[in-house]
N, C-alpha and C positions, 0 to 999 in steps of 0.2 A: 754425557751419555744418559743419566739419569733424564736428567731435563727432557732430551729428547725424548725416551719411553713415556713422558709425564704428557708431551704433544702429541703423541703418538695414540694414547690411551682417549686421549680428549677428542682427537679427530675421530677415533672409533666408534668414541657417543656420541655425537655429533651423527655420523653418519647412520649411525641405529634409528638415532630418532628420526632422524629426516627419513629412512627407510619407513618407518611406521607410518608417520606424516601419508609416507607415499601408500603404504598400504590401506589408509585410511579413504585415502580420495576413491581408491577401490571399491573396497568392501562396501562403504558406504558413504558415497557423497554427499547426501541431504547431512549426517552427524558432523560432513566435515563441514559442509556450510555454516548449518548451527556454530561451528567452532570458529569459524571468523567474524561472523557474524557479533558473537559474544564477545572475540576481542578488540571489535571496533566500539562495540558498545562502553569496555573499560576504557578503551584510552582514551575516547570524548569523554567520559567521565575525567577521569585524570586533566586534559585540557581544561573543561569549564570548570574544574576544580579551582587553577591557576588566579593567584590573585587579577592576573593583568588583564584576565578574559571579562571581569566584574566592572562596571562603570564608580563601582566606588573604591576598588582597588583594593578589597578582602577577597579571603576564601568566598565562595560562596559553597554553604552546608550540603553536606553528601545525599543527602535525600532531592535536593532541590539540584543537583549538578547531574546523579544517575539519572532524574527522570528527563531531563533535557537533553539528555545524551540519546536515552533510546524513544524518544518523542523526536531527534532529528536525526537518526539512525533510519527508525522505522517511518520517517516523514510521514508522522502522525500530525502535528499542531499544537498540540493539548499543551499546556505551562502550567505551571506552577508558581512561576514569578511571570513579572510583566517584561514579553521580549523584548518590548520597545527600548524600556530605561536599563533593565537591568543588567544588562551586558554593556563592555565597551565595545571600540570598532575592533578590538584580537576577536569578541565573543563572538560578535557576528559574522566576522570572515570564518569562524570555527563551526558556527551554523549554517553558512551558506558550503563550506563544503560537505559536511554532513549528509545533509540533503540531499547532494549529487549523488555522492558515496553508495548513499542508503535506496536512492533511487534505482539504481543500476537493478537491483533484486539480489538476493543472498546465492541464489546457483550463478548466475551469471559473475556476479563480481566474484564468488571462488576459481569462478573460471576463464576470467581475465588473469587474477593472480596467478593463477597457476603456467597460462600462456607468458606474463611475464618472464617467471623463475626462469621456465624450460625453453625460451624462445623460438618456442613453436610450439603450434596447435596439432597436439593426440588425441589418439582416440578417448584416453581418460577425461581428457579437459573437456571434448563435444560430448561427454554421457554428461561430465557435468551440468555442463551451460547447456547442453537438451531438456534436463530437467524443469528449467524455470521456464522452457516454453511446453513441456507436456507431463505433468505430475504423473501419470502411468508410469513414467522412466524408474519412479523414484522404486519400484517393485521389481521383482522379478517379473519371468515371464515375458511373453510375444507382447512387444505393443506396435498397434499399427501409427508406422511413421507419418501415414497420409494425412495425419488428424493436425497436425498444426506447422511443424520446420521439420527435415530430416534432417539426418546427424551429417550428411554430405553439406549443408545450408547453415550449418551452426556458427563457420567461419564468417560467414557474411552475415549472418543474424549479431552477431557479435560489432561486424563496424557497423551495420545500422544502427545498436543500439548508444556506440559512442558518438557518429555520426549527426542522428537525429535528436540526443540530447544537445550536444553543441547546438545543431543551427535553428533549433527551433528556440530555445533559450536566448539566444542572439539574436531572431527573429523579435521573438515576444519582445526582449528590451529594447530594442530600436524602437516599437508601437507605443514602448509607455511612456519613453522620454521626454515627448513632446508633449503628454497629454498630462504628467505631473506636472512642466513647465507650465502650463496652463491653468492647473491648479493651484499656481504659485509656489511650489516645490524650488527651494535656491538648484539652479542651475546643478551644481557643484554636488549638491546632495541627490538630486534627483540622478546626477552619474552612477553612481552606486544603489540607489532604489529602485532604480531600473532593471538590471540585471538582477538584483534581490527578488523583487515582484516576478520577476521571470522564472527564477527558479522554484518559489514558492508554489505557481500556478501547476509547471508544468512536473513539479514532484509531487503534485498534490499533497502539499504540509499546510499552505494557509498561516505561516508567520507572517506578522508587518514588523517591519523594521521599526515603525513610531506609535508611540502609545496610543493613538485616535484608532490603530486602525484603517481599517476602509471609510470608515463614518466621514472624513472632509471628502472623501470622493463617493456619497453612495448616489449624488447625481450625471454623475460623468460616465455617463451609459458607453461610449466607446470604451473608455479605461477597464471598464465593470465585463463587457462584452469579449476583449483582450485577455483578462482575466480567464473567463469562461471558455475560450479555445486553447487557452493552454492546459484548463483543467482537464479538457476534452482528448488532447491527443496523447496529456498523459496517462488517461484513463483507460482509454481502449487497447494499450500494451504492444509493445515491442513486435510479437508477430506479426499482429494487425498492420504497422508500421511496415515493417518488412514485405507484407501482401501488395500493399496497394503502393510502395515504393517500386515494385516490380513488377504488377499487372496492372496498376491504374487502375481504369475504369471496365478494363474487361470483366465484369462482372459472375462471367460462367469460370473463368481461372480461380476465380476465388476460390480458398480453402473454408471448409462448413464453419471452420472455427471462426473465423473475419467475418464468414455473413451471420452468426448467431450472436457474435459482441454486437456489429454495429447494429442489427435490430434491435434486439434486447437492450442496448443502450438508448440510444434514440427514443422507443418506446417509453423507457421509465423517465427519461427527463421530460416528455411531456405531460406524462399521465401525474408524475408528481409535482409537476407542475400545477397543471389543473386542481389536483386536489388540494393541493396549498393555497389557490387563489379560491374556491369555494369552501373553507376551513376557516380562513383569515382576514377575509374582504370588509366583514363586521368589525374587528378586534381593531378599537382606537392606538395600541399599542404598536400594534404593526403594518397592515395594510391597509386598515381602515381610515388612514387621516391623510389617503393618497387618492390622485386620480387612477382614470380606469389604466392608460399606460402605464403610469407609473406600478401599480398594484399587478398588471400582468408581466412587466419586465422583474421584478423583484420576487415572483414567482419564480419565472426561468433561472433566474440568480441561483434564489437559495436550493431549488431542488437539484439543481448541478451542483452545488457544493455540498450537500448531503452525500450524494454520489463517492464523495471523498475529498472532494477542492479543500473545502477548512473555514474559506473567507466567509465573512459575514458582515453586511452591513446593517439586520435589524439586532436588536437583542435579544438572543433563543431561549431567553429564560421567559420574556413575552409571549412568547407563543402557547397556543391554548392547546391543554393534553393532547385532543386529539391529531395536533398536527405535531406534536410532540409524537407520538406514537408512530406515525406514517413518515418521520424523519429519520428514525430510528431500525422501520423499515428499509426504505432505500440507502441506509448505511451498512445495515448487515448486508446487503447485497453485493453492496461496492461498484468496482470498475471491474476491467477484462484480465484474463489472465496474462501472467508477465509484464504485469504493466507497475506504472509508480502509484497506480490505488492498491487498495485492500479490500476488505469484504470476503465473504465467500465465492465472488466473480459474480458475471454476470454469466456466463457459458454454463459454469451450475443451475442458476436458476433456471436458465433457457433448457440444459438435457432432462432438469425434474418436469418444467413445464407438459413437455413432449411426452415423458414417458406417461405423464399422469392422462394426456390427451390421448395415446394411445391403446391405454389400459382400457379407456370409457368408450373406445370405438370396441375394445375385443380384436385388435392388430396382435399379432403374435412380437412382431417386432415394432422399435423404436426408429424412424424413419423423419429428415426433414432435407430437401431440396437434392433430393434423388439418392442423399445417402442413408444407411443403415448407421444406428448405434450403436455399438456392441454392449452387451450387459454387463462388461468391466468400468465401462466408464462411468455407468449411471451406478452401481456400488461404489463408486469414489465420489460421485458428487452428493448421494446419499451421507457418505463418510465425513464429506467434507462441514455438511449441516450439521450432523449429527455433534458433532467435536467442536463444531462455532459455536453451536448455543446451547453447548455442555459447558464451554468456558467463558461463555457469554453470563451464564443462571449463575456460576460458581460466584463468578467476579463481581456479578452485583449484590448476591447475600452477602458478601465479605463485605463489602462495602457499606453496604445499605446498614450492618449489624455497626461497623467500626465507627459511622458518623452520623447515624440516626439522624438522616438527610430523608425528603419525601422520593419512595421510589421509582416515581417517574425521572427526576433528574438522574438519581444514580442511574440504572438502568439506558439513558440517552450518554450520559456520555463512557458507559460502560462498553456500550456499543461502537460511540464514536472515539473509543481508543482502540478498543477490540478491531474493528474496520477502517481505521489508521485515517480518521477524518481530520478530524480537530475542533469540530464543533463544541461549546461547551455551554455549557447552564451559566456557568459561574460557580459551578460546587469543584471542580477539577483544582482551581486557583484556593482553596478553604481546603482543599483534603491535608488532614495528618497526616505523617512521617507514615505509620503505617499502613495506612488509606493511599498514598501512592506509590508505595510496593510494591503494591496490589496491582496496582492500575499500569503503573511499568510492566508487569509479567504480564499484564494484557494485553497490552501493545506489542510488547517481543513476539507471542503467541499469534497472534494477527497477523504480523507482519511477515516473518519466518513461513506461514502460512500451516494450516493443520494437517494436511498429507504431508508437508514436508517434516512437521515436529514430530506425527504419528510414526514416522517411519524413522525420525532419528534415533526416537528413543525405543522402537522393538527392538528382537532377537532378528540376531540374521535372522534372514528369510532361508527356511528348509525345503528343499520340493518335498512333496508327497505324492508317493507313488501308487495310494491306494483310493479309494471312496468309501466313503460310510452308504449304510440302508438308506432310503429316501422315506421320509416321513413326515408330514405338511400339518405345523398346528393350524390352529383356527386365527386368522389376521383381521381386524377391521367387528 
């Protein structure tokens, strides 16, 4: 009898906590994200902890296991050790799921989990998984559904997003297999490199499985090019995916948010392009000891993997400041919303673009291809800069003070962990135990995204049922 009341007691907590669990997805889903988010973060820690994850069959140290857990959590790139050697084949099957894992985005994969548990899709689970395709969710308040997926669409935004990870990762590796064979890649190894480079491109992380690198293929322009379309449809993000899985080429169905990714994307991979190939064309280091193709294909390269890819075939510590600076640029930018990049989006900089263009005409409103903007959304993409390169300035003082590095590097790859790239100087691989603390909480922050950390870590949200006096300081 006893016993029993001893089960009886345990099932009760059990069932409290799960009830809170449930109240939490409630109150506040972005907090609960954060919470799994965080616990996927420990237990790849805990795995590459594992002697057998190691190629030499030790622990490998807690500093150097945490950051590669939320470096392939948040399919950032960035290492600390060398991913080629320093894992066995357990480490890197534990990094290639990672990546998937981490790809999915933090609302959505809470809100896969949660469809597992309850085997079926609620209304809780679509406010969730709504989130990661429209940050407004993450608030109180009307938000208009029209702007990216409604919550009737969440279900099917859901298998396109498991959907179109599968077959386009299965796509990609069927492209590379023949073209590492080529490279002389063993058969047998290229099996598995294949599908590795695949999900590397299309989670925008930018791991190689072999310590060269890209460097034995940086002339195998198909390989290179493969690479580049999977960086490509991982960048522009899940809705975008979802649009033109369903309208194709009808171009007027389009939703505002699909036609301001792919402009806005489109636009900067050429324009940093160009600026890359007019910055670098001279530098013997880089582009300069290349013909004119070759020096404009490895333009288009690297300004798409700035974008968030990761890969790199010159060496970015080569590059001269100022392409250092404009690389840095197009990282804090990123990719589209709900997609496997990072950045502040590209949809951010496209509604700042607009608003700034409308302010200089004297428009009363924010307006592009027949729609109106509302003024909530550009105070969140305001928000959203504001908190990037708050914890953009934070994380490079920290940094810059902790290892008396020149702050162009820090700063580059501050960003390119911050914007979940993977690009590195070479200073990321030389950071201190707690020079990559640092650098890890910038990655989580990046990737988590900052409307969604902004809003885990406030007070609920209160309505307010009155207004203040209106009174206008002097701006500008």
């Amino acid at each position: 009898m006893a016993g029993e009341t001893v089960v009886v007691r345990a099932l009760r907590r059990l069932r409290r906590r799960w009830q809170g669990l449930r109240d939490l997805t409630t109150s506040s889903p972005s907090r609960f994200a954060v919470l799994v988010f965080s616990s996927l973060i420990l237990l790849f820690t805990a795995l590459f902890s594992l002697p057998a994850a190691a190629a030499d069959g030790r622990p490998t140290p807690l500093a150097d296991a945490l950051f590669t857990a939320v470096s392939t959590i948040c399919v950032t790139g960035l290492a600390t050790v060398d991913m080629g050697t320093h894992w066995s084949p357990l480490g890197h099957v534990f990094v290639f799921i990672g990546v998937n894992v981490g790809a999915l985005g933090v609302l959505t994969l809470a809100s896969i989990l949660g469809l597992v548990i309850s085997k079926r899709l609620g209304l809780r689970a679509k406010l969730i998984a709504a989130g990661d395709s429209n940050p407004m969710r993450a608030h109180g308040g009307p938000v208009n559904e029209g702007q990216t997926v409604r919550l009737g669409e969440v279900g099917q935004l859901l298998s396109t997003v498991a959907l179109s990870t599968l077959i386009i990762e299965a796509a990609l590796a069927v492209l590379l297999y023949p073209a590492l064979l080529i490279n002389g890649v063993d058969p047998l190894t290229a099996l598995w490199e294949a599908p590795y480079y695949a999900a590397m491109s299309f989670t925008n992380t930018g791991f190689a499985p072999n310590a060269e690198g890209l460097t034995p293929f940086a002339q195998d322009y198909f390989l290179l090019t493969v690479l580049m379309a999977g960086v490509f449809l991982g960048s522009i993000g899940f809705p975008v995916i979802f649009t033109l899985w369903r309208h194709q080429w009808h171009v007027r169905r389009w939703s505002l948010h699909t036609k301001l990714t792919l402009i806005t994307t489109v636009v900067l991979f050429f324009a940093g392009a160009g600026v890359f190939l007019l910055l670098e064309y001279e530098n013997p280091e880089t582009f300069g000891s290349m013909d004119a193709w070759d020096t404009t294909f490895q333009a288009l390269f690297l300004s798409a993997m700035t974008r968030s890819g990761g890969f790199s075939v010159i060496d970015i510590s080569e590059l001269n400041g100022s392409s250092l600076v404009v690389g840095s640029m197009l990282m804090f930018v990123g990719g589209g919303s709900a997609s496997t990049a990072g950045g502040i989006k590209v949809t951010t900089l496209a509604v700042l673009a607009l608003a700034v263009f409308s302010e200089a005409k004297g428009r009363q409103s924010v307006e592009a291809f027949g729609r109106r903007i509302p003024s909530d959304v550009q105070r969140v993409a305001l928000s959203v800069v504001a908190w990037g390169a708050t914890i953009v300035a934070v994380s490079t003082i920290t940094i810059a003070q902790l290892t008396k590095a020149p702050v162009e590097f820090v700063l580059f790859d501050v960003i390119s962990g911050f914007a979940t790239v993977g690009l590195s100087t070479g200073l990321t691989a030389e950071l201190p135990d707690s020079a990559s603390y640092v650098l890890a909480a910038t990655m989580f922050m990046g990737r988590v995204g900052t409307v969604t950390l902004a809003a885990a870590v406030a007070a609920t949200s209160r309505s307010q049922h009155y207004s203040l006096p209106v009174e206008r300081p002097i701006v500008g």
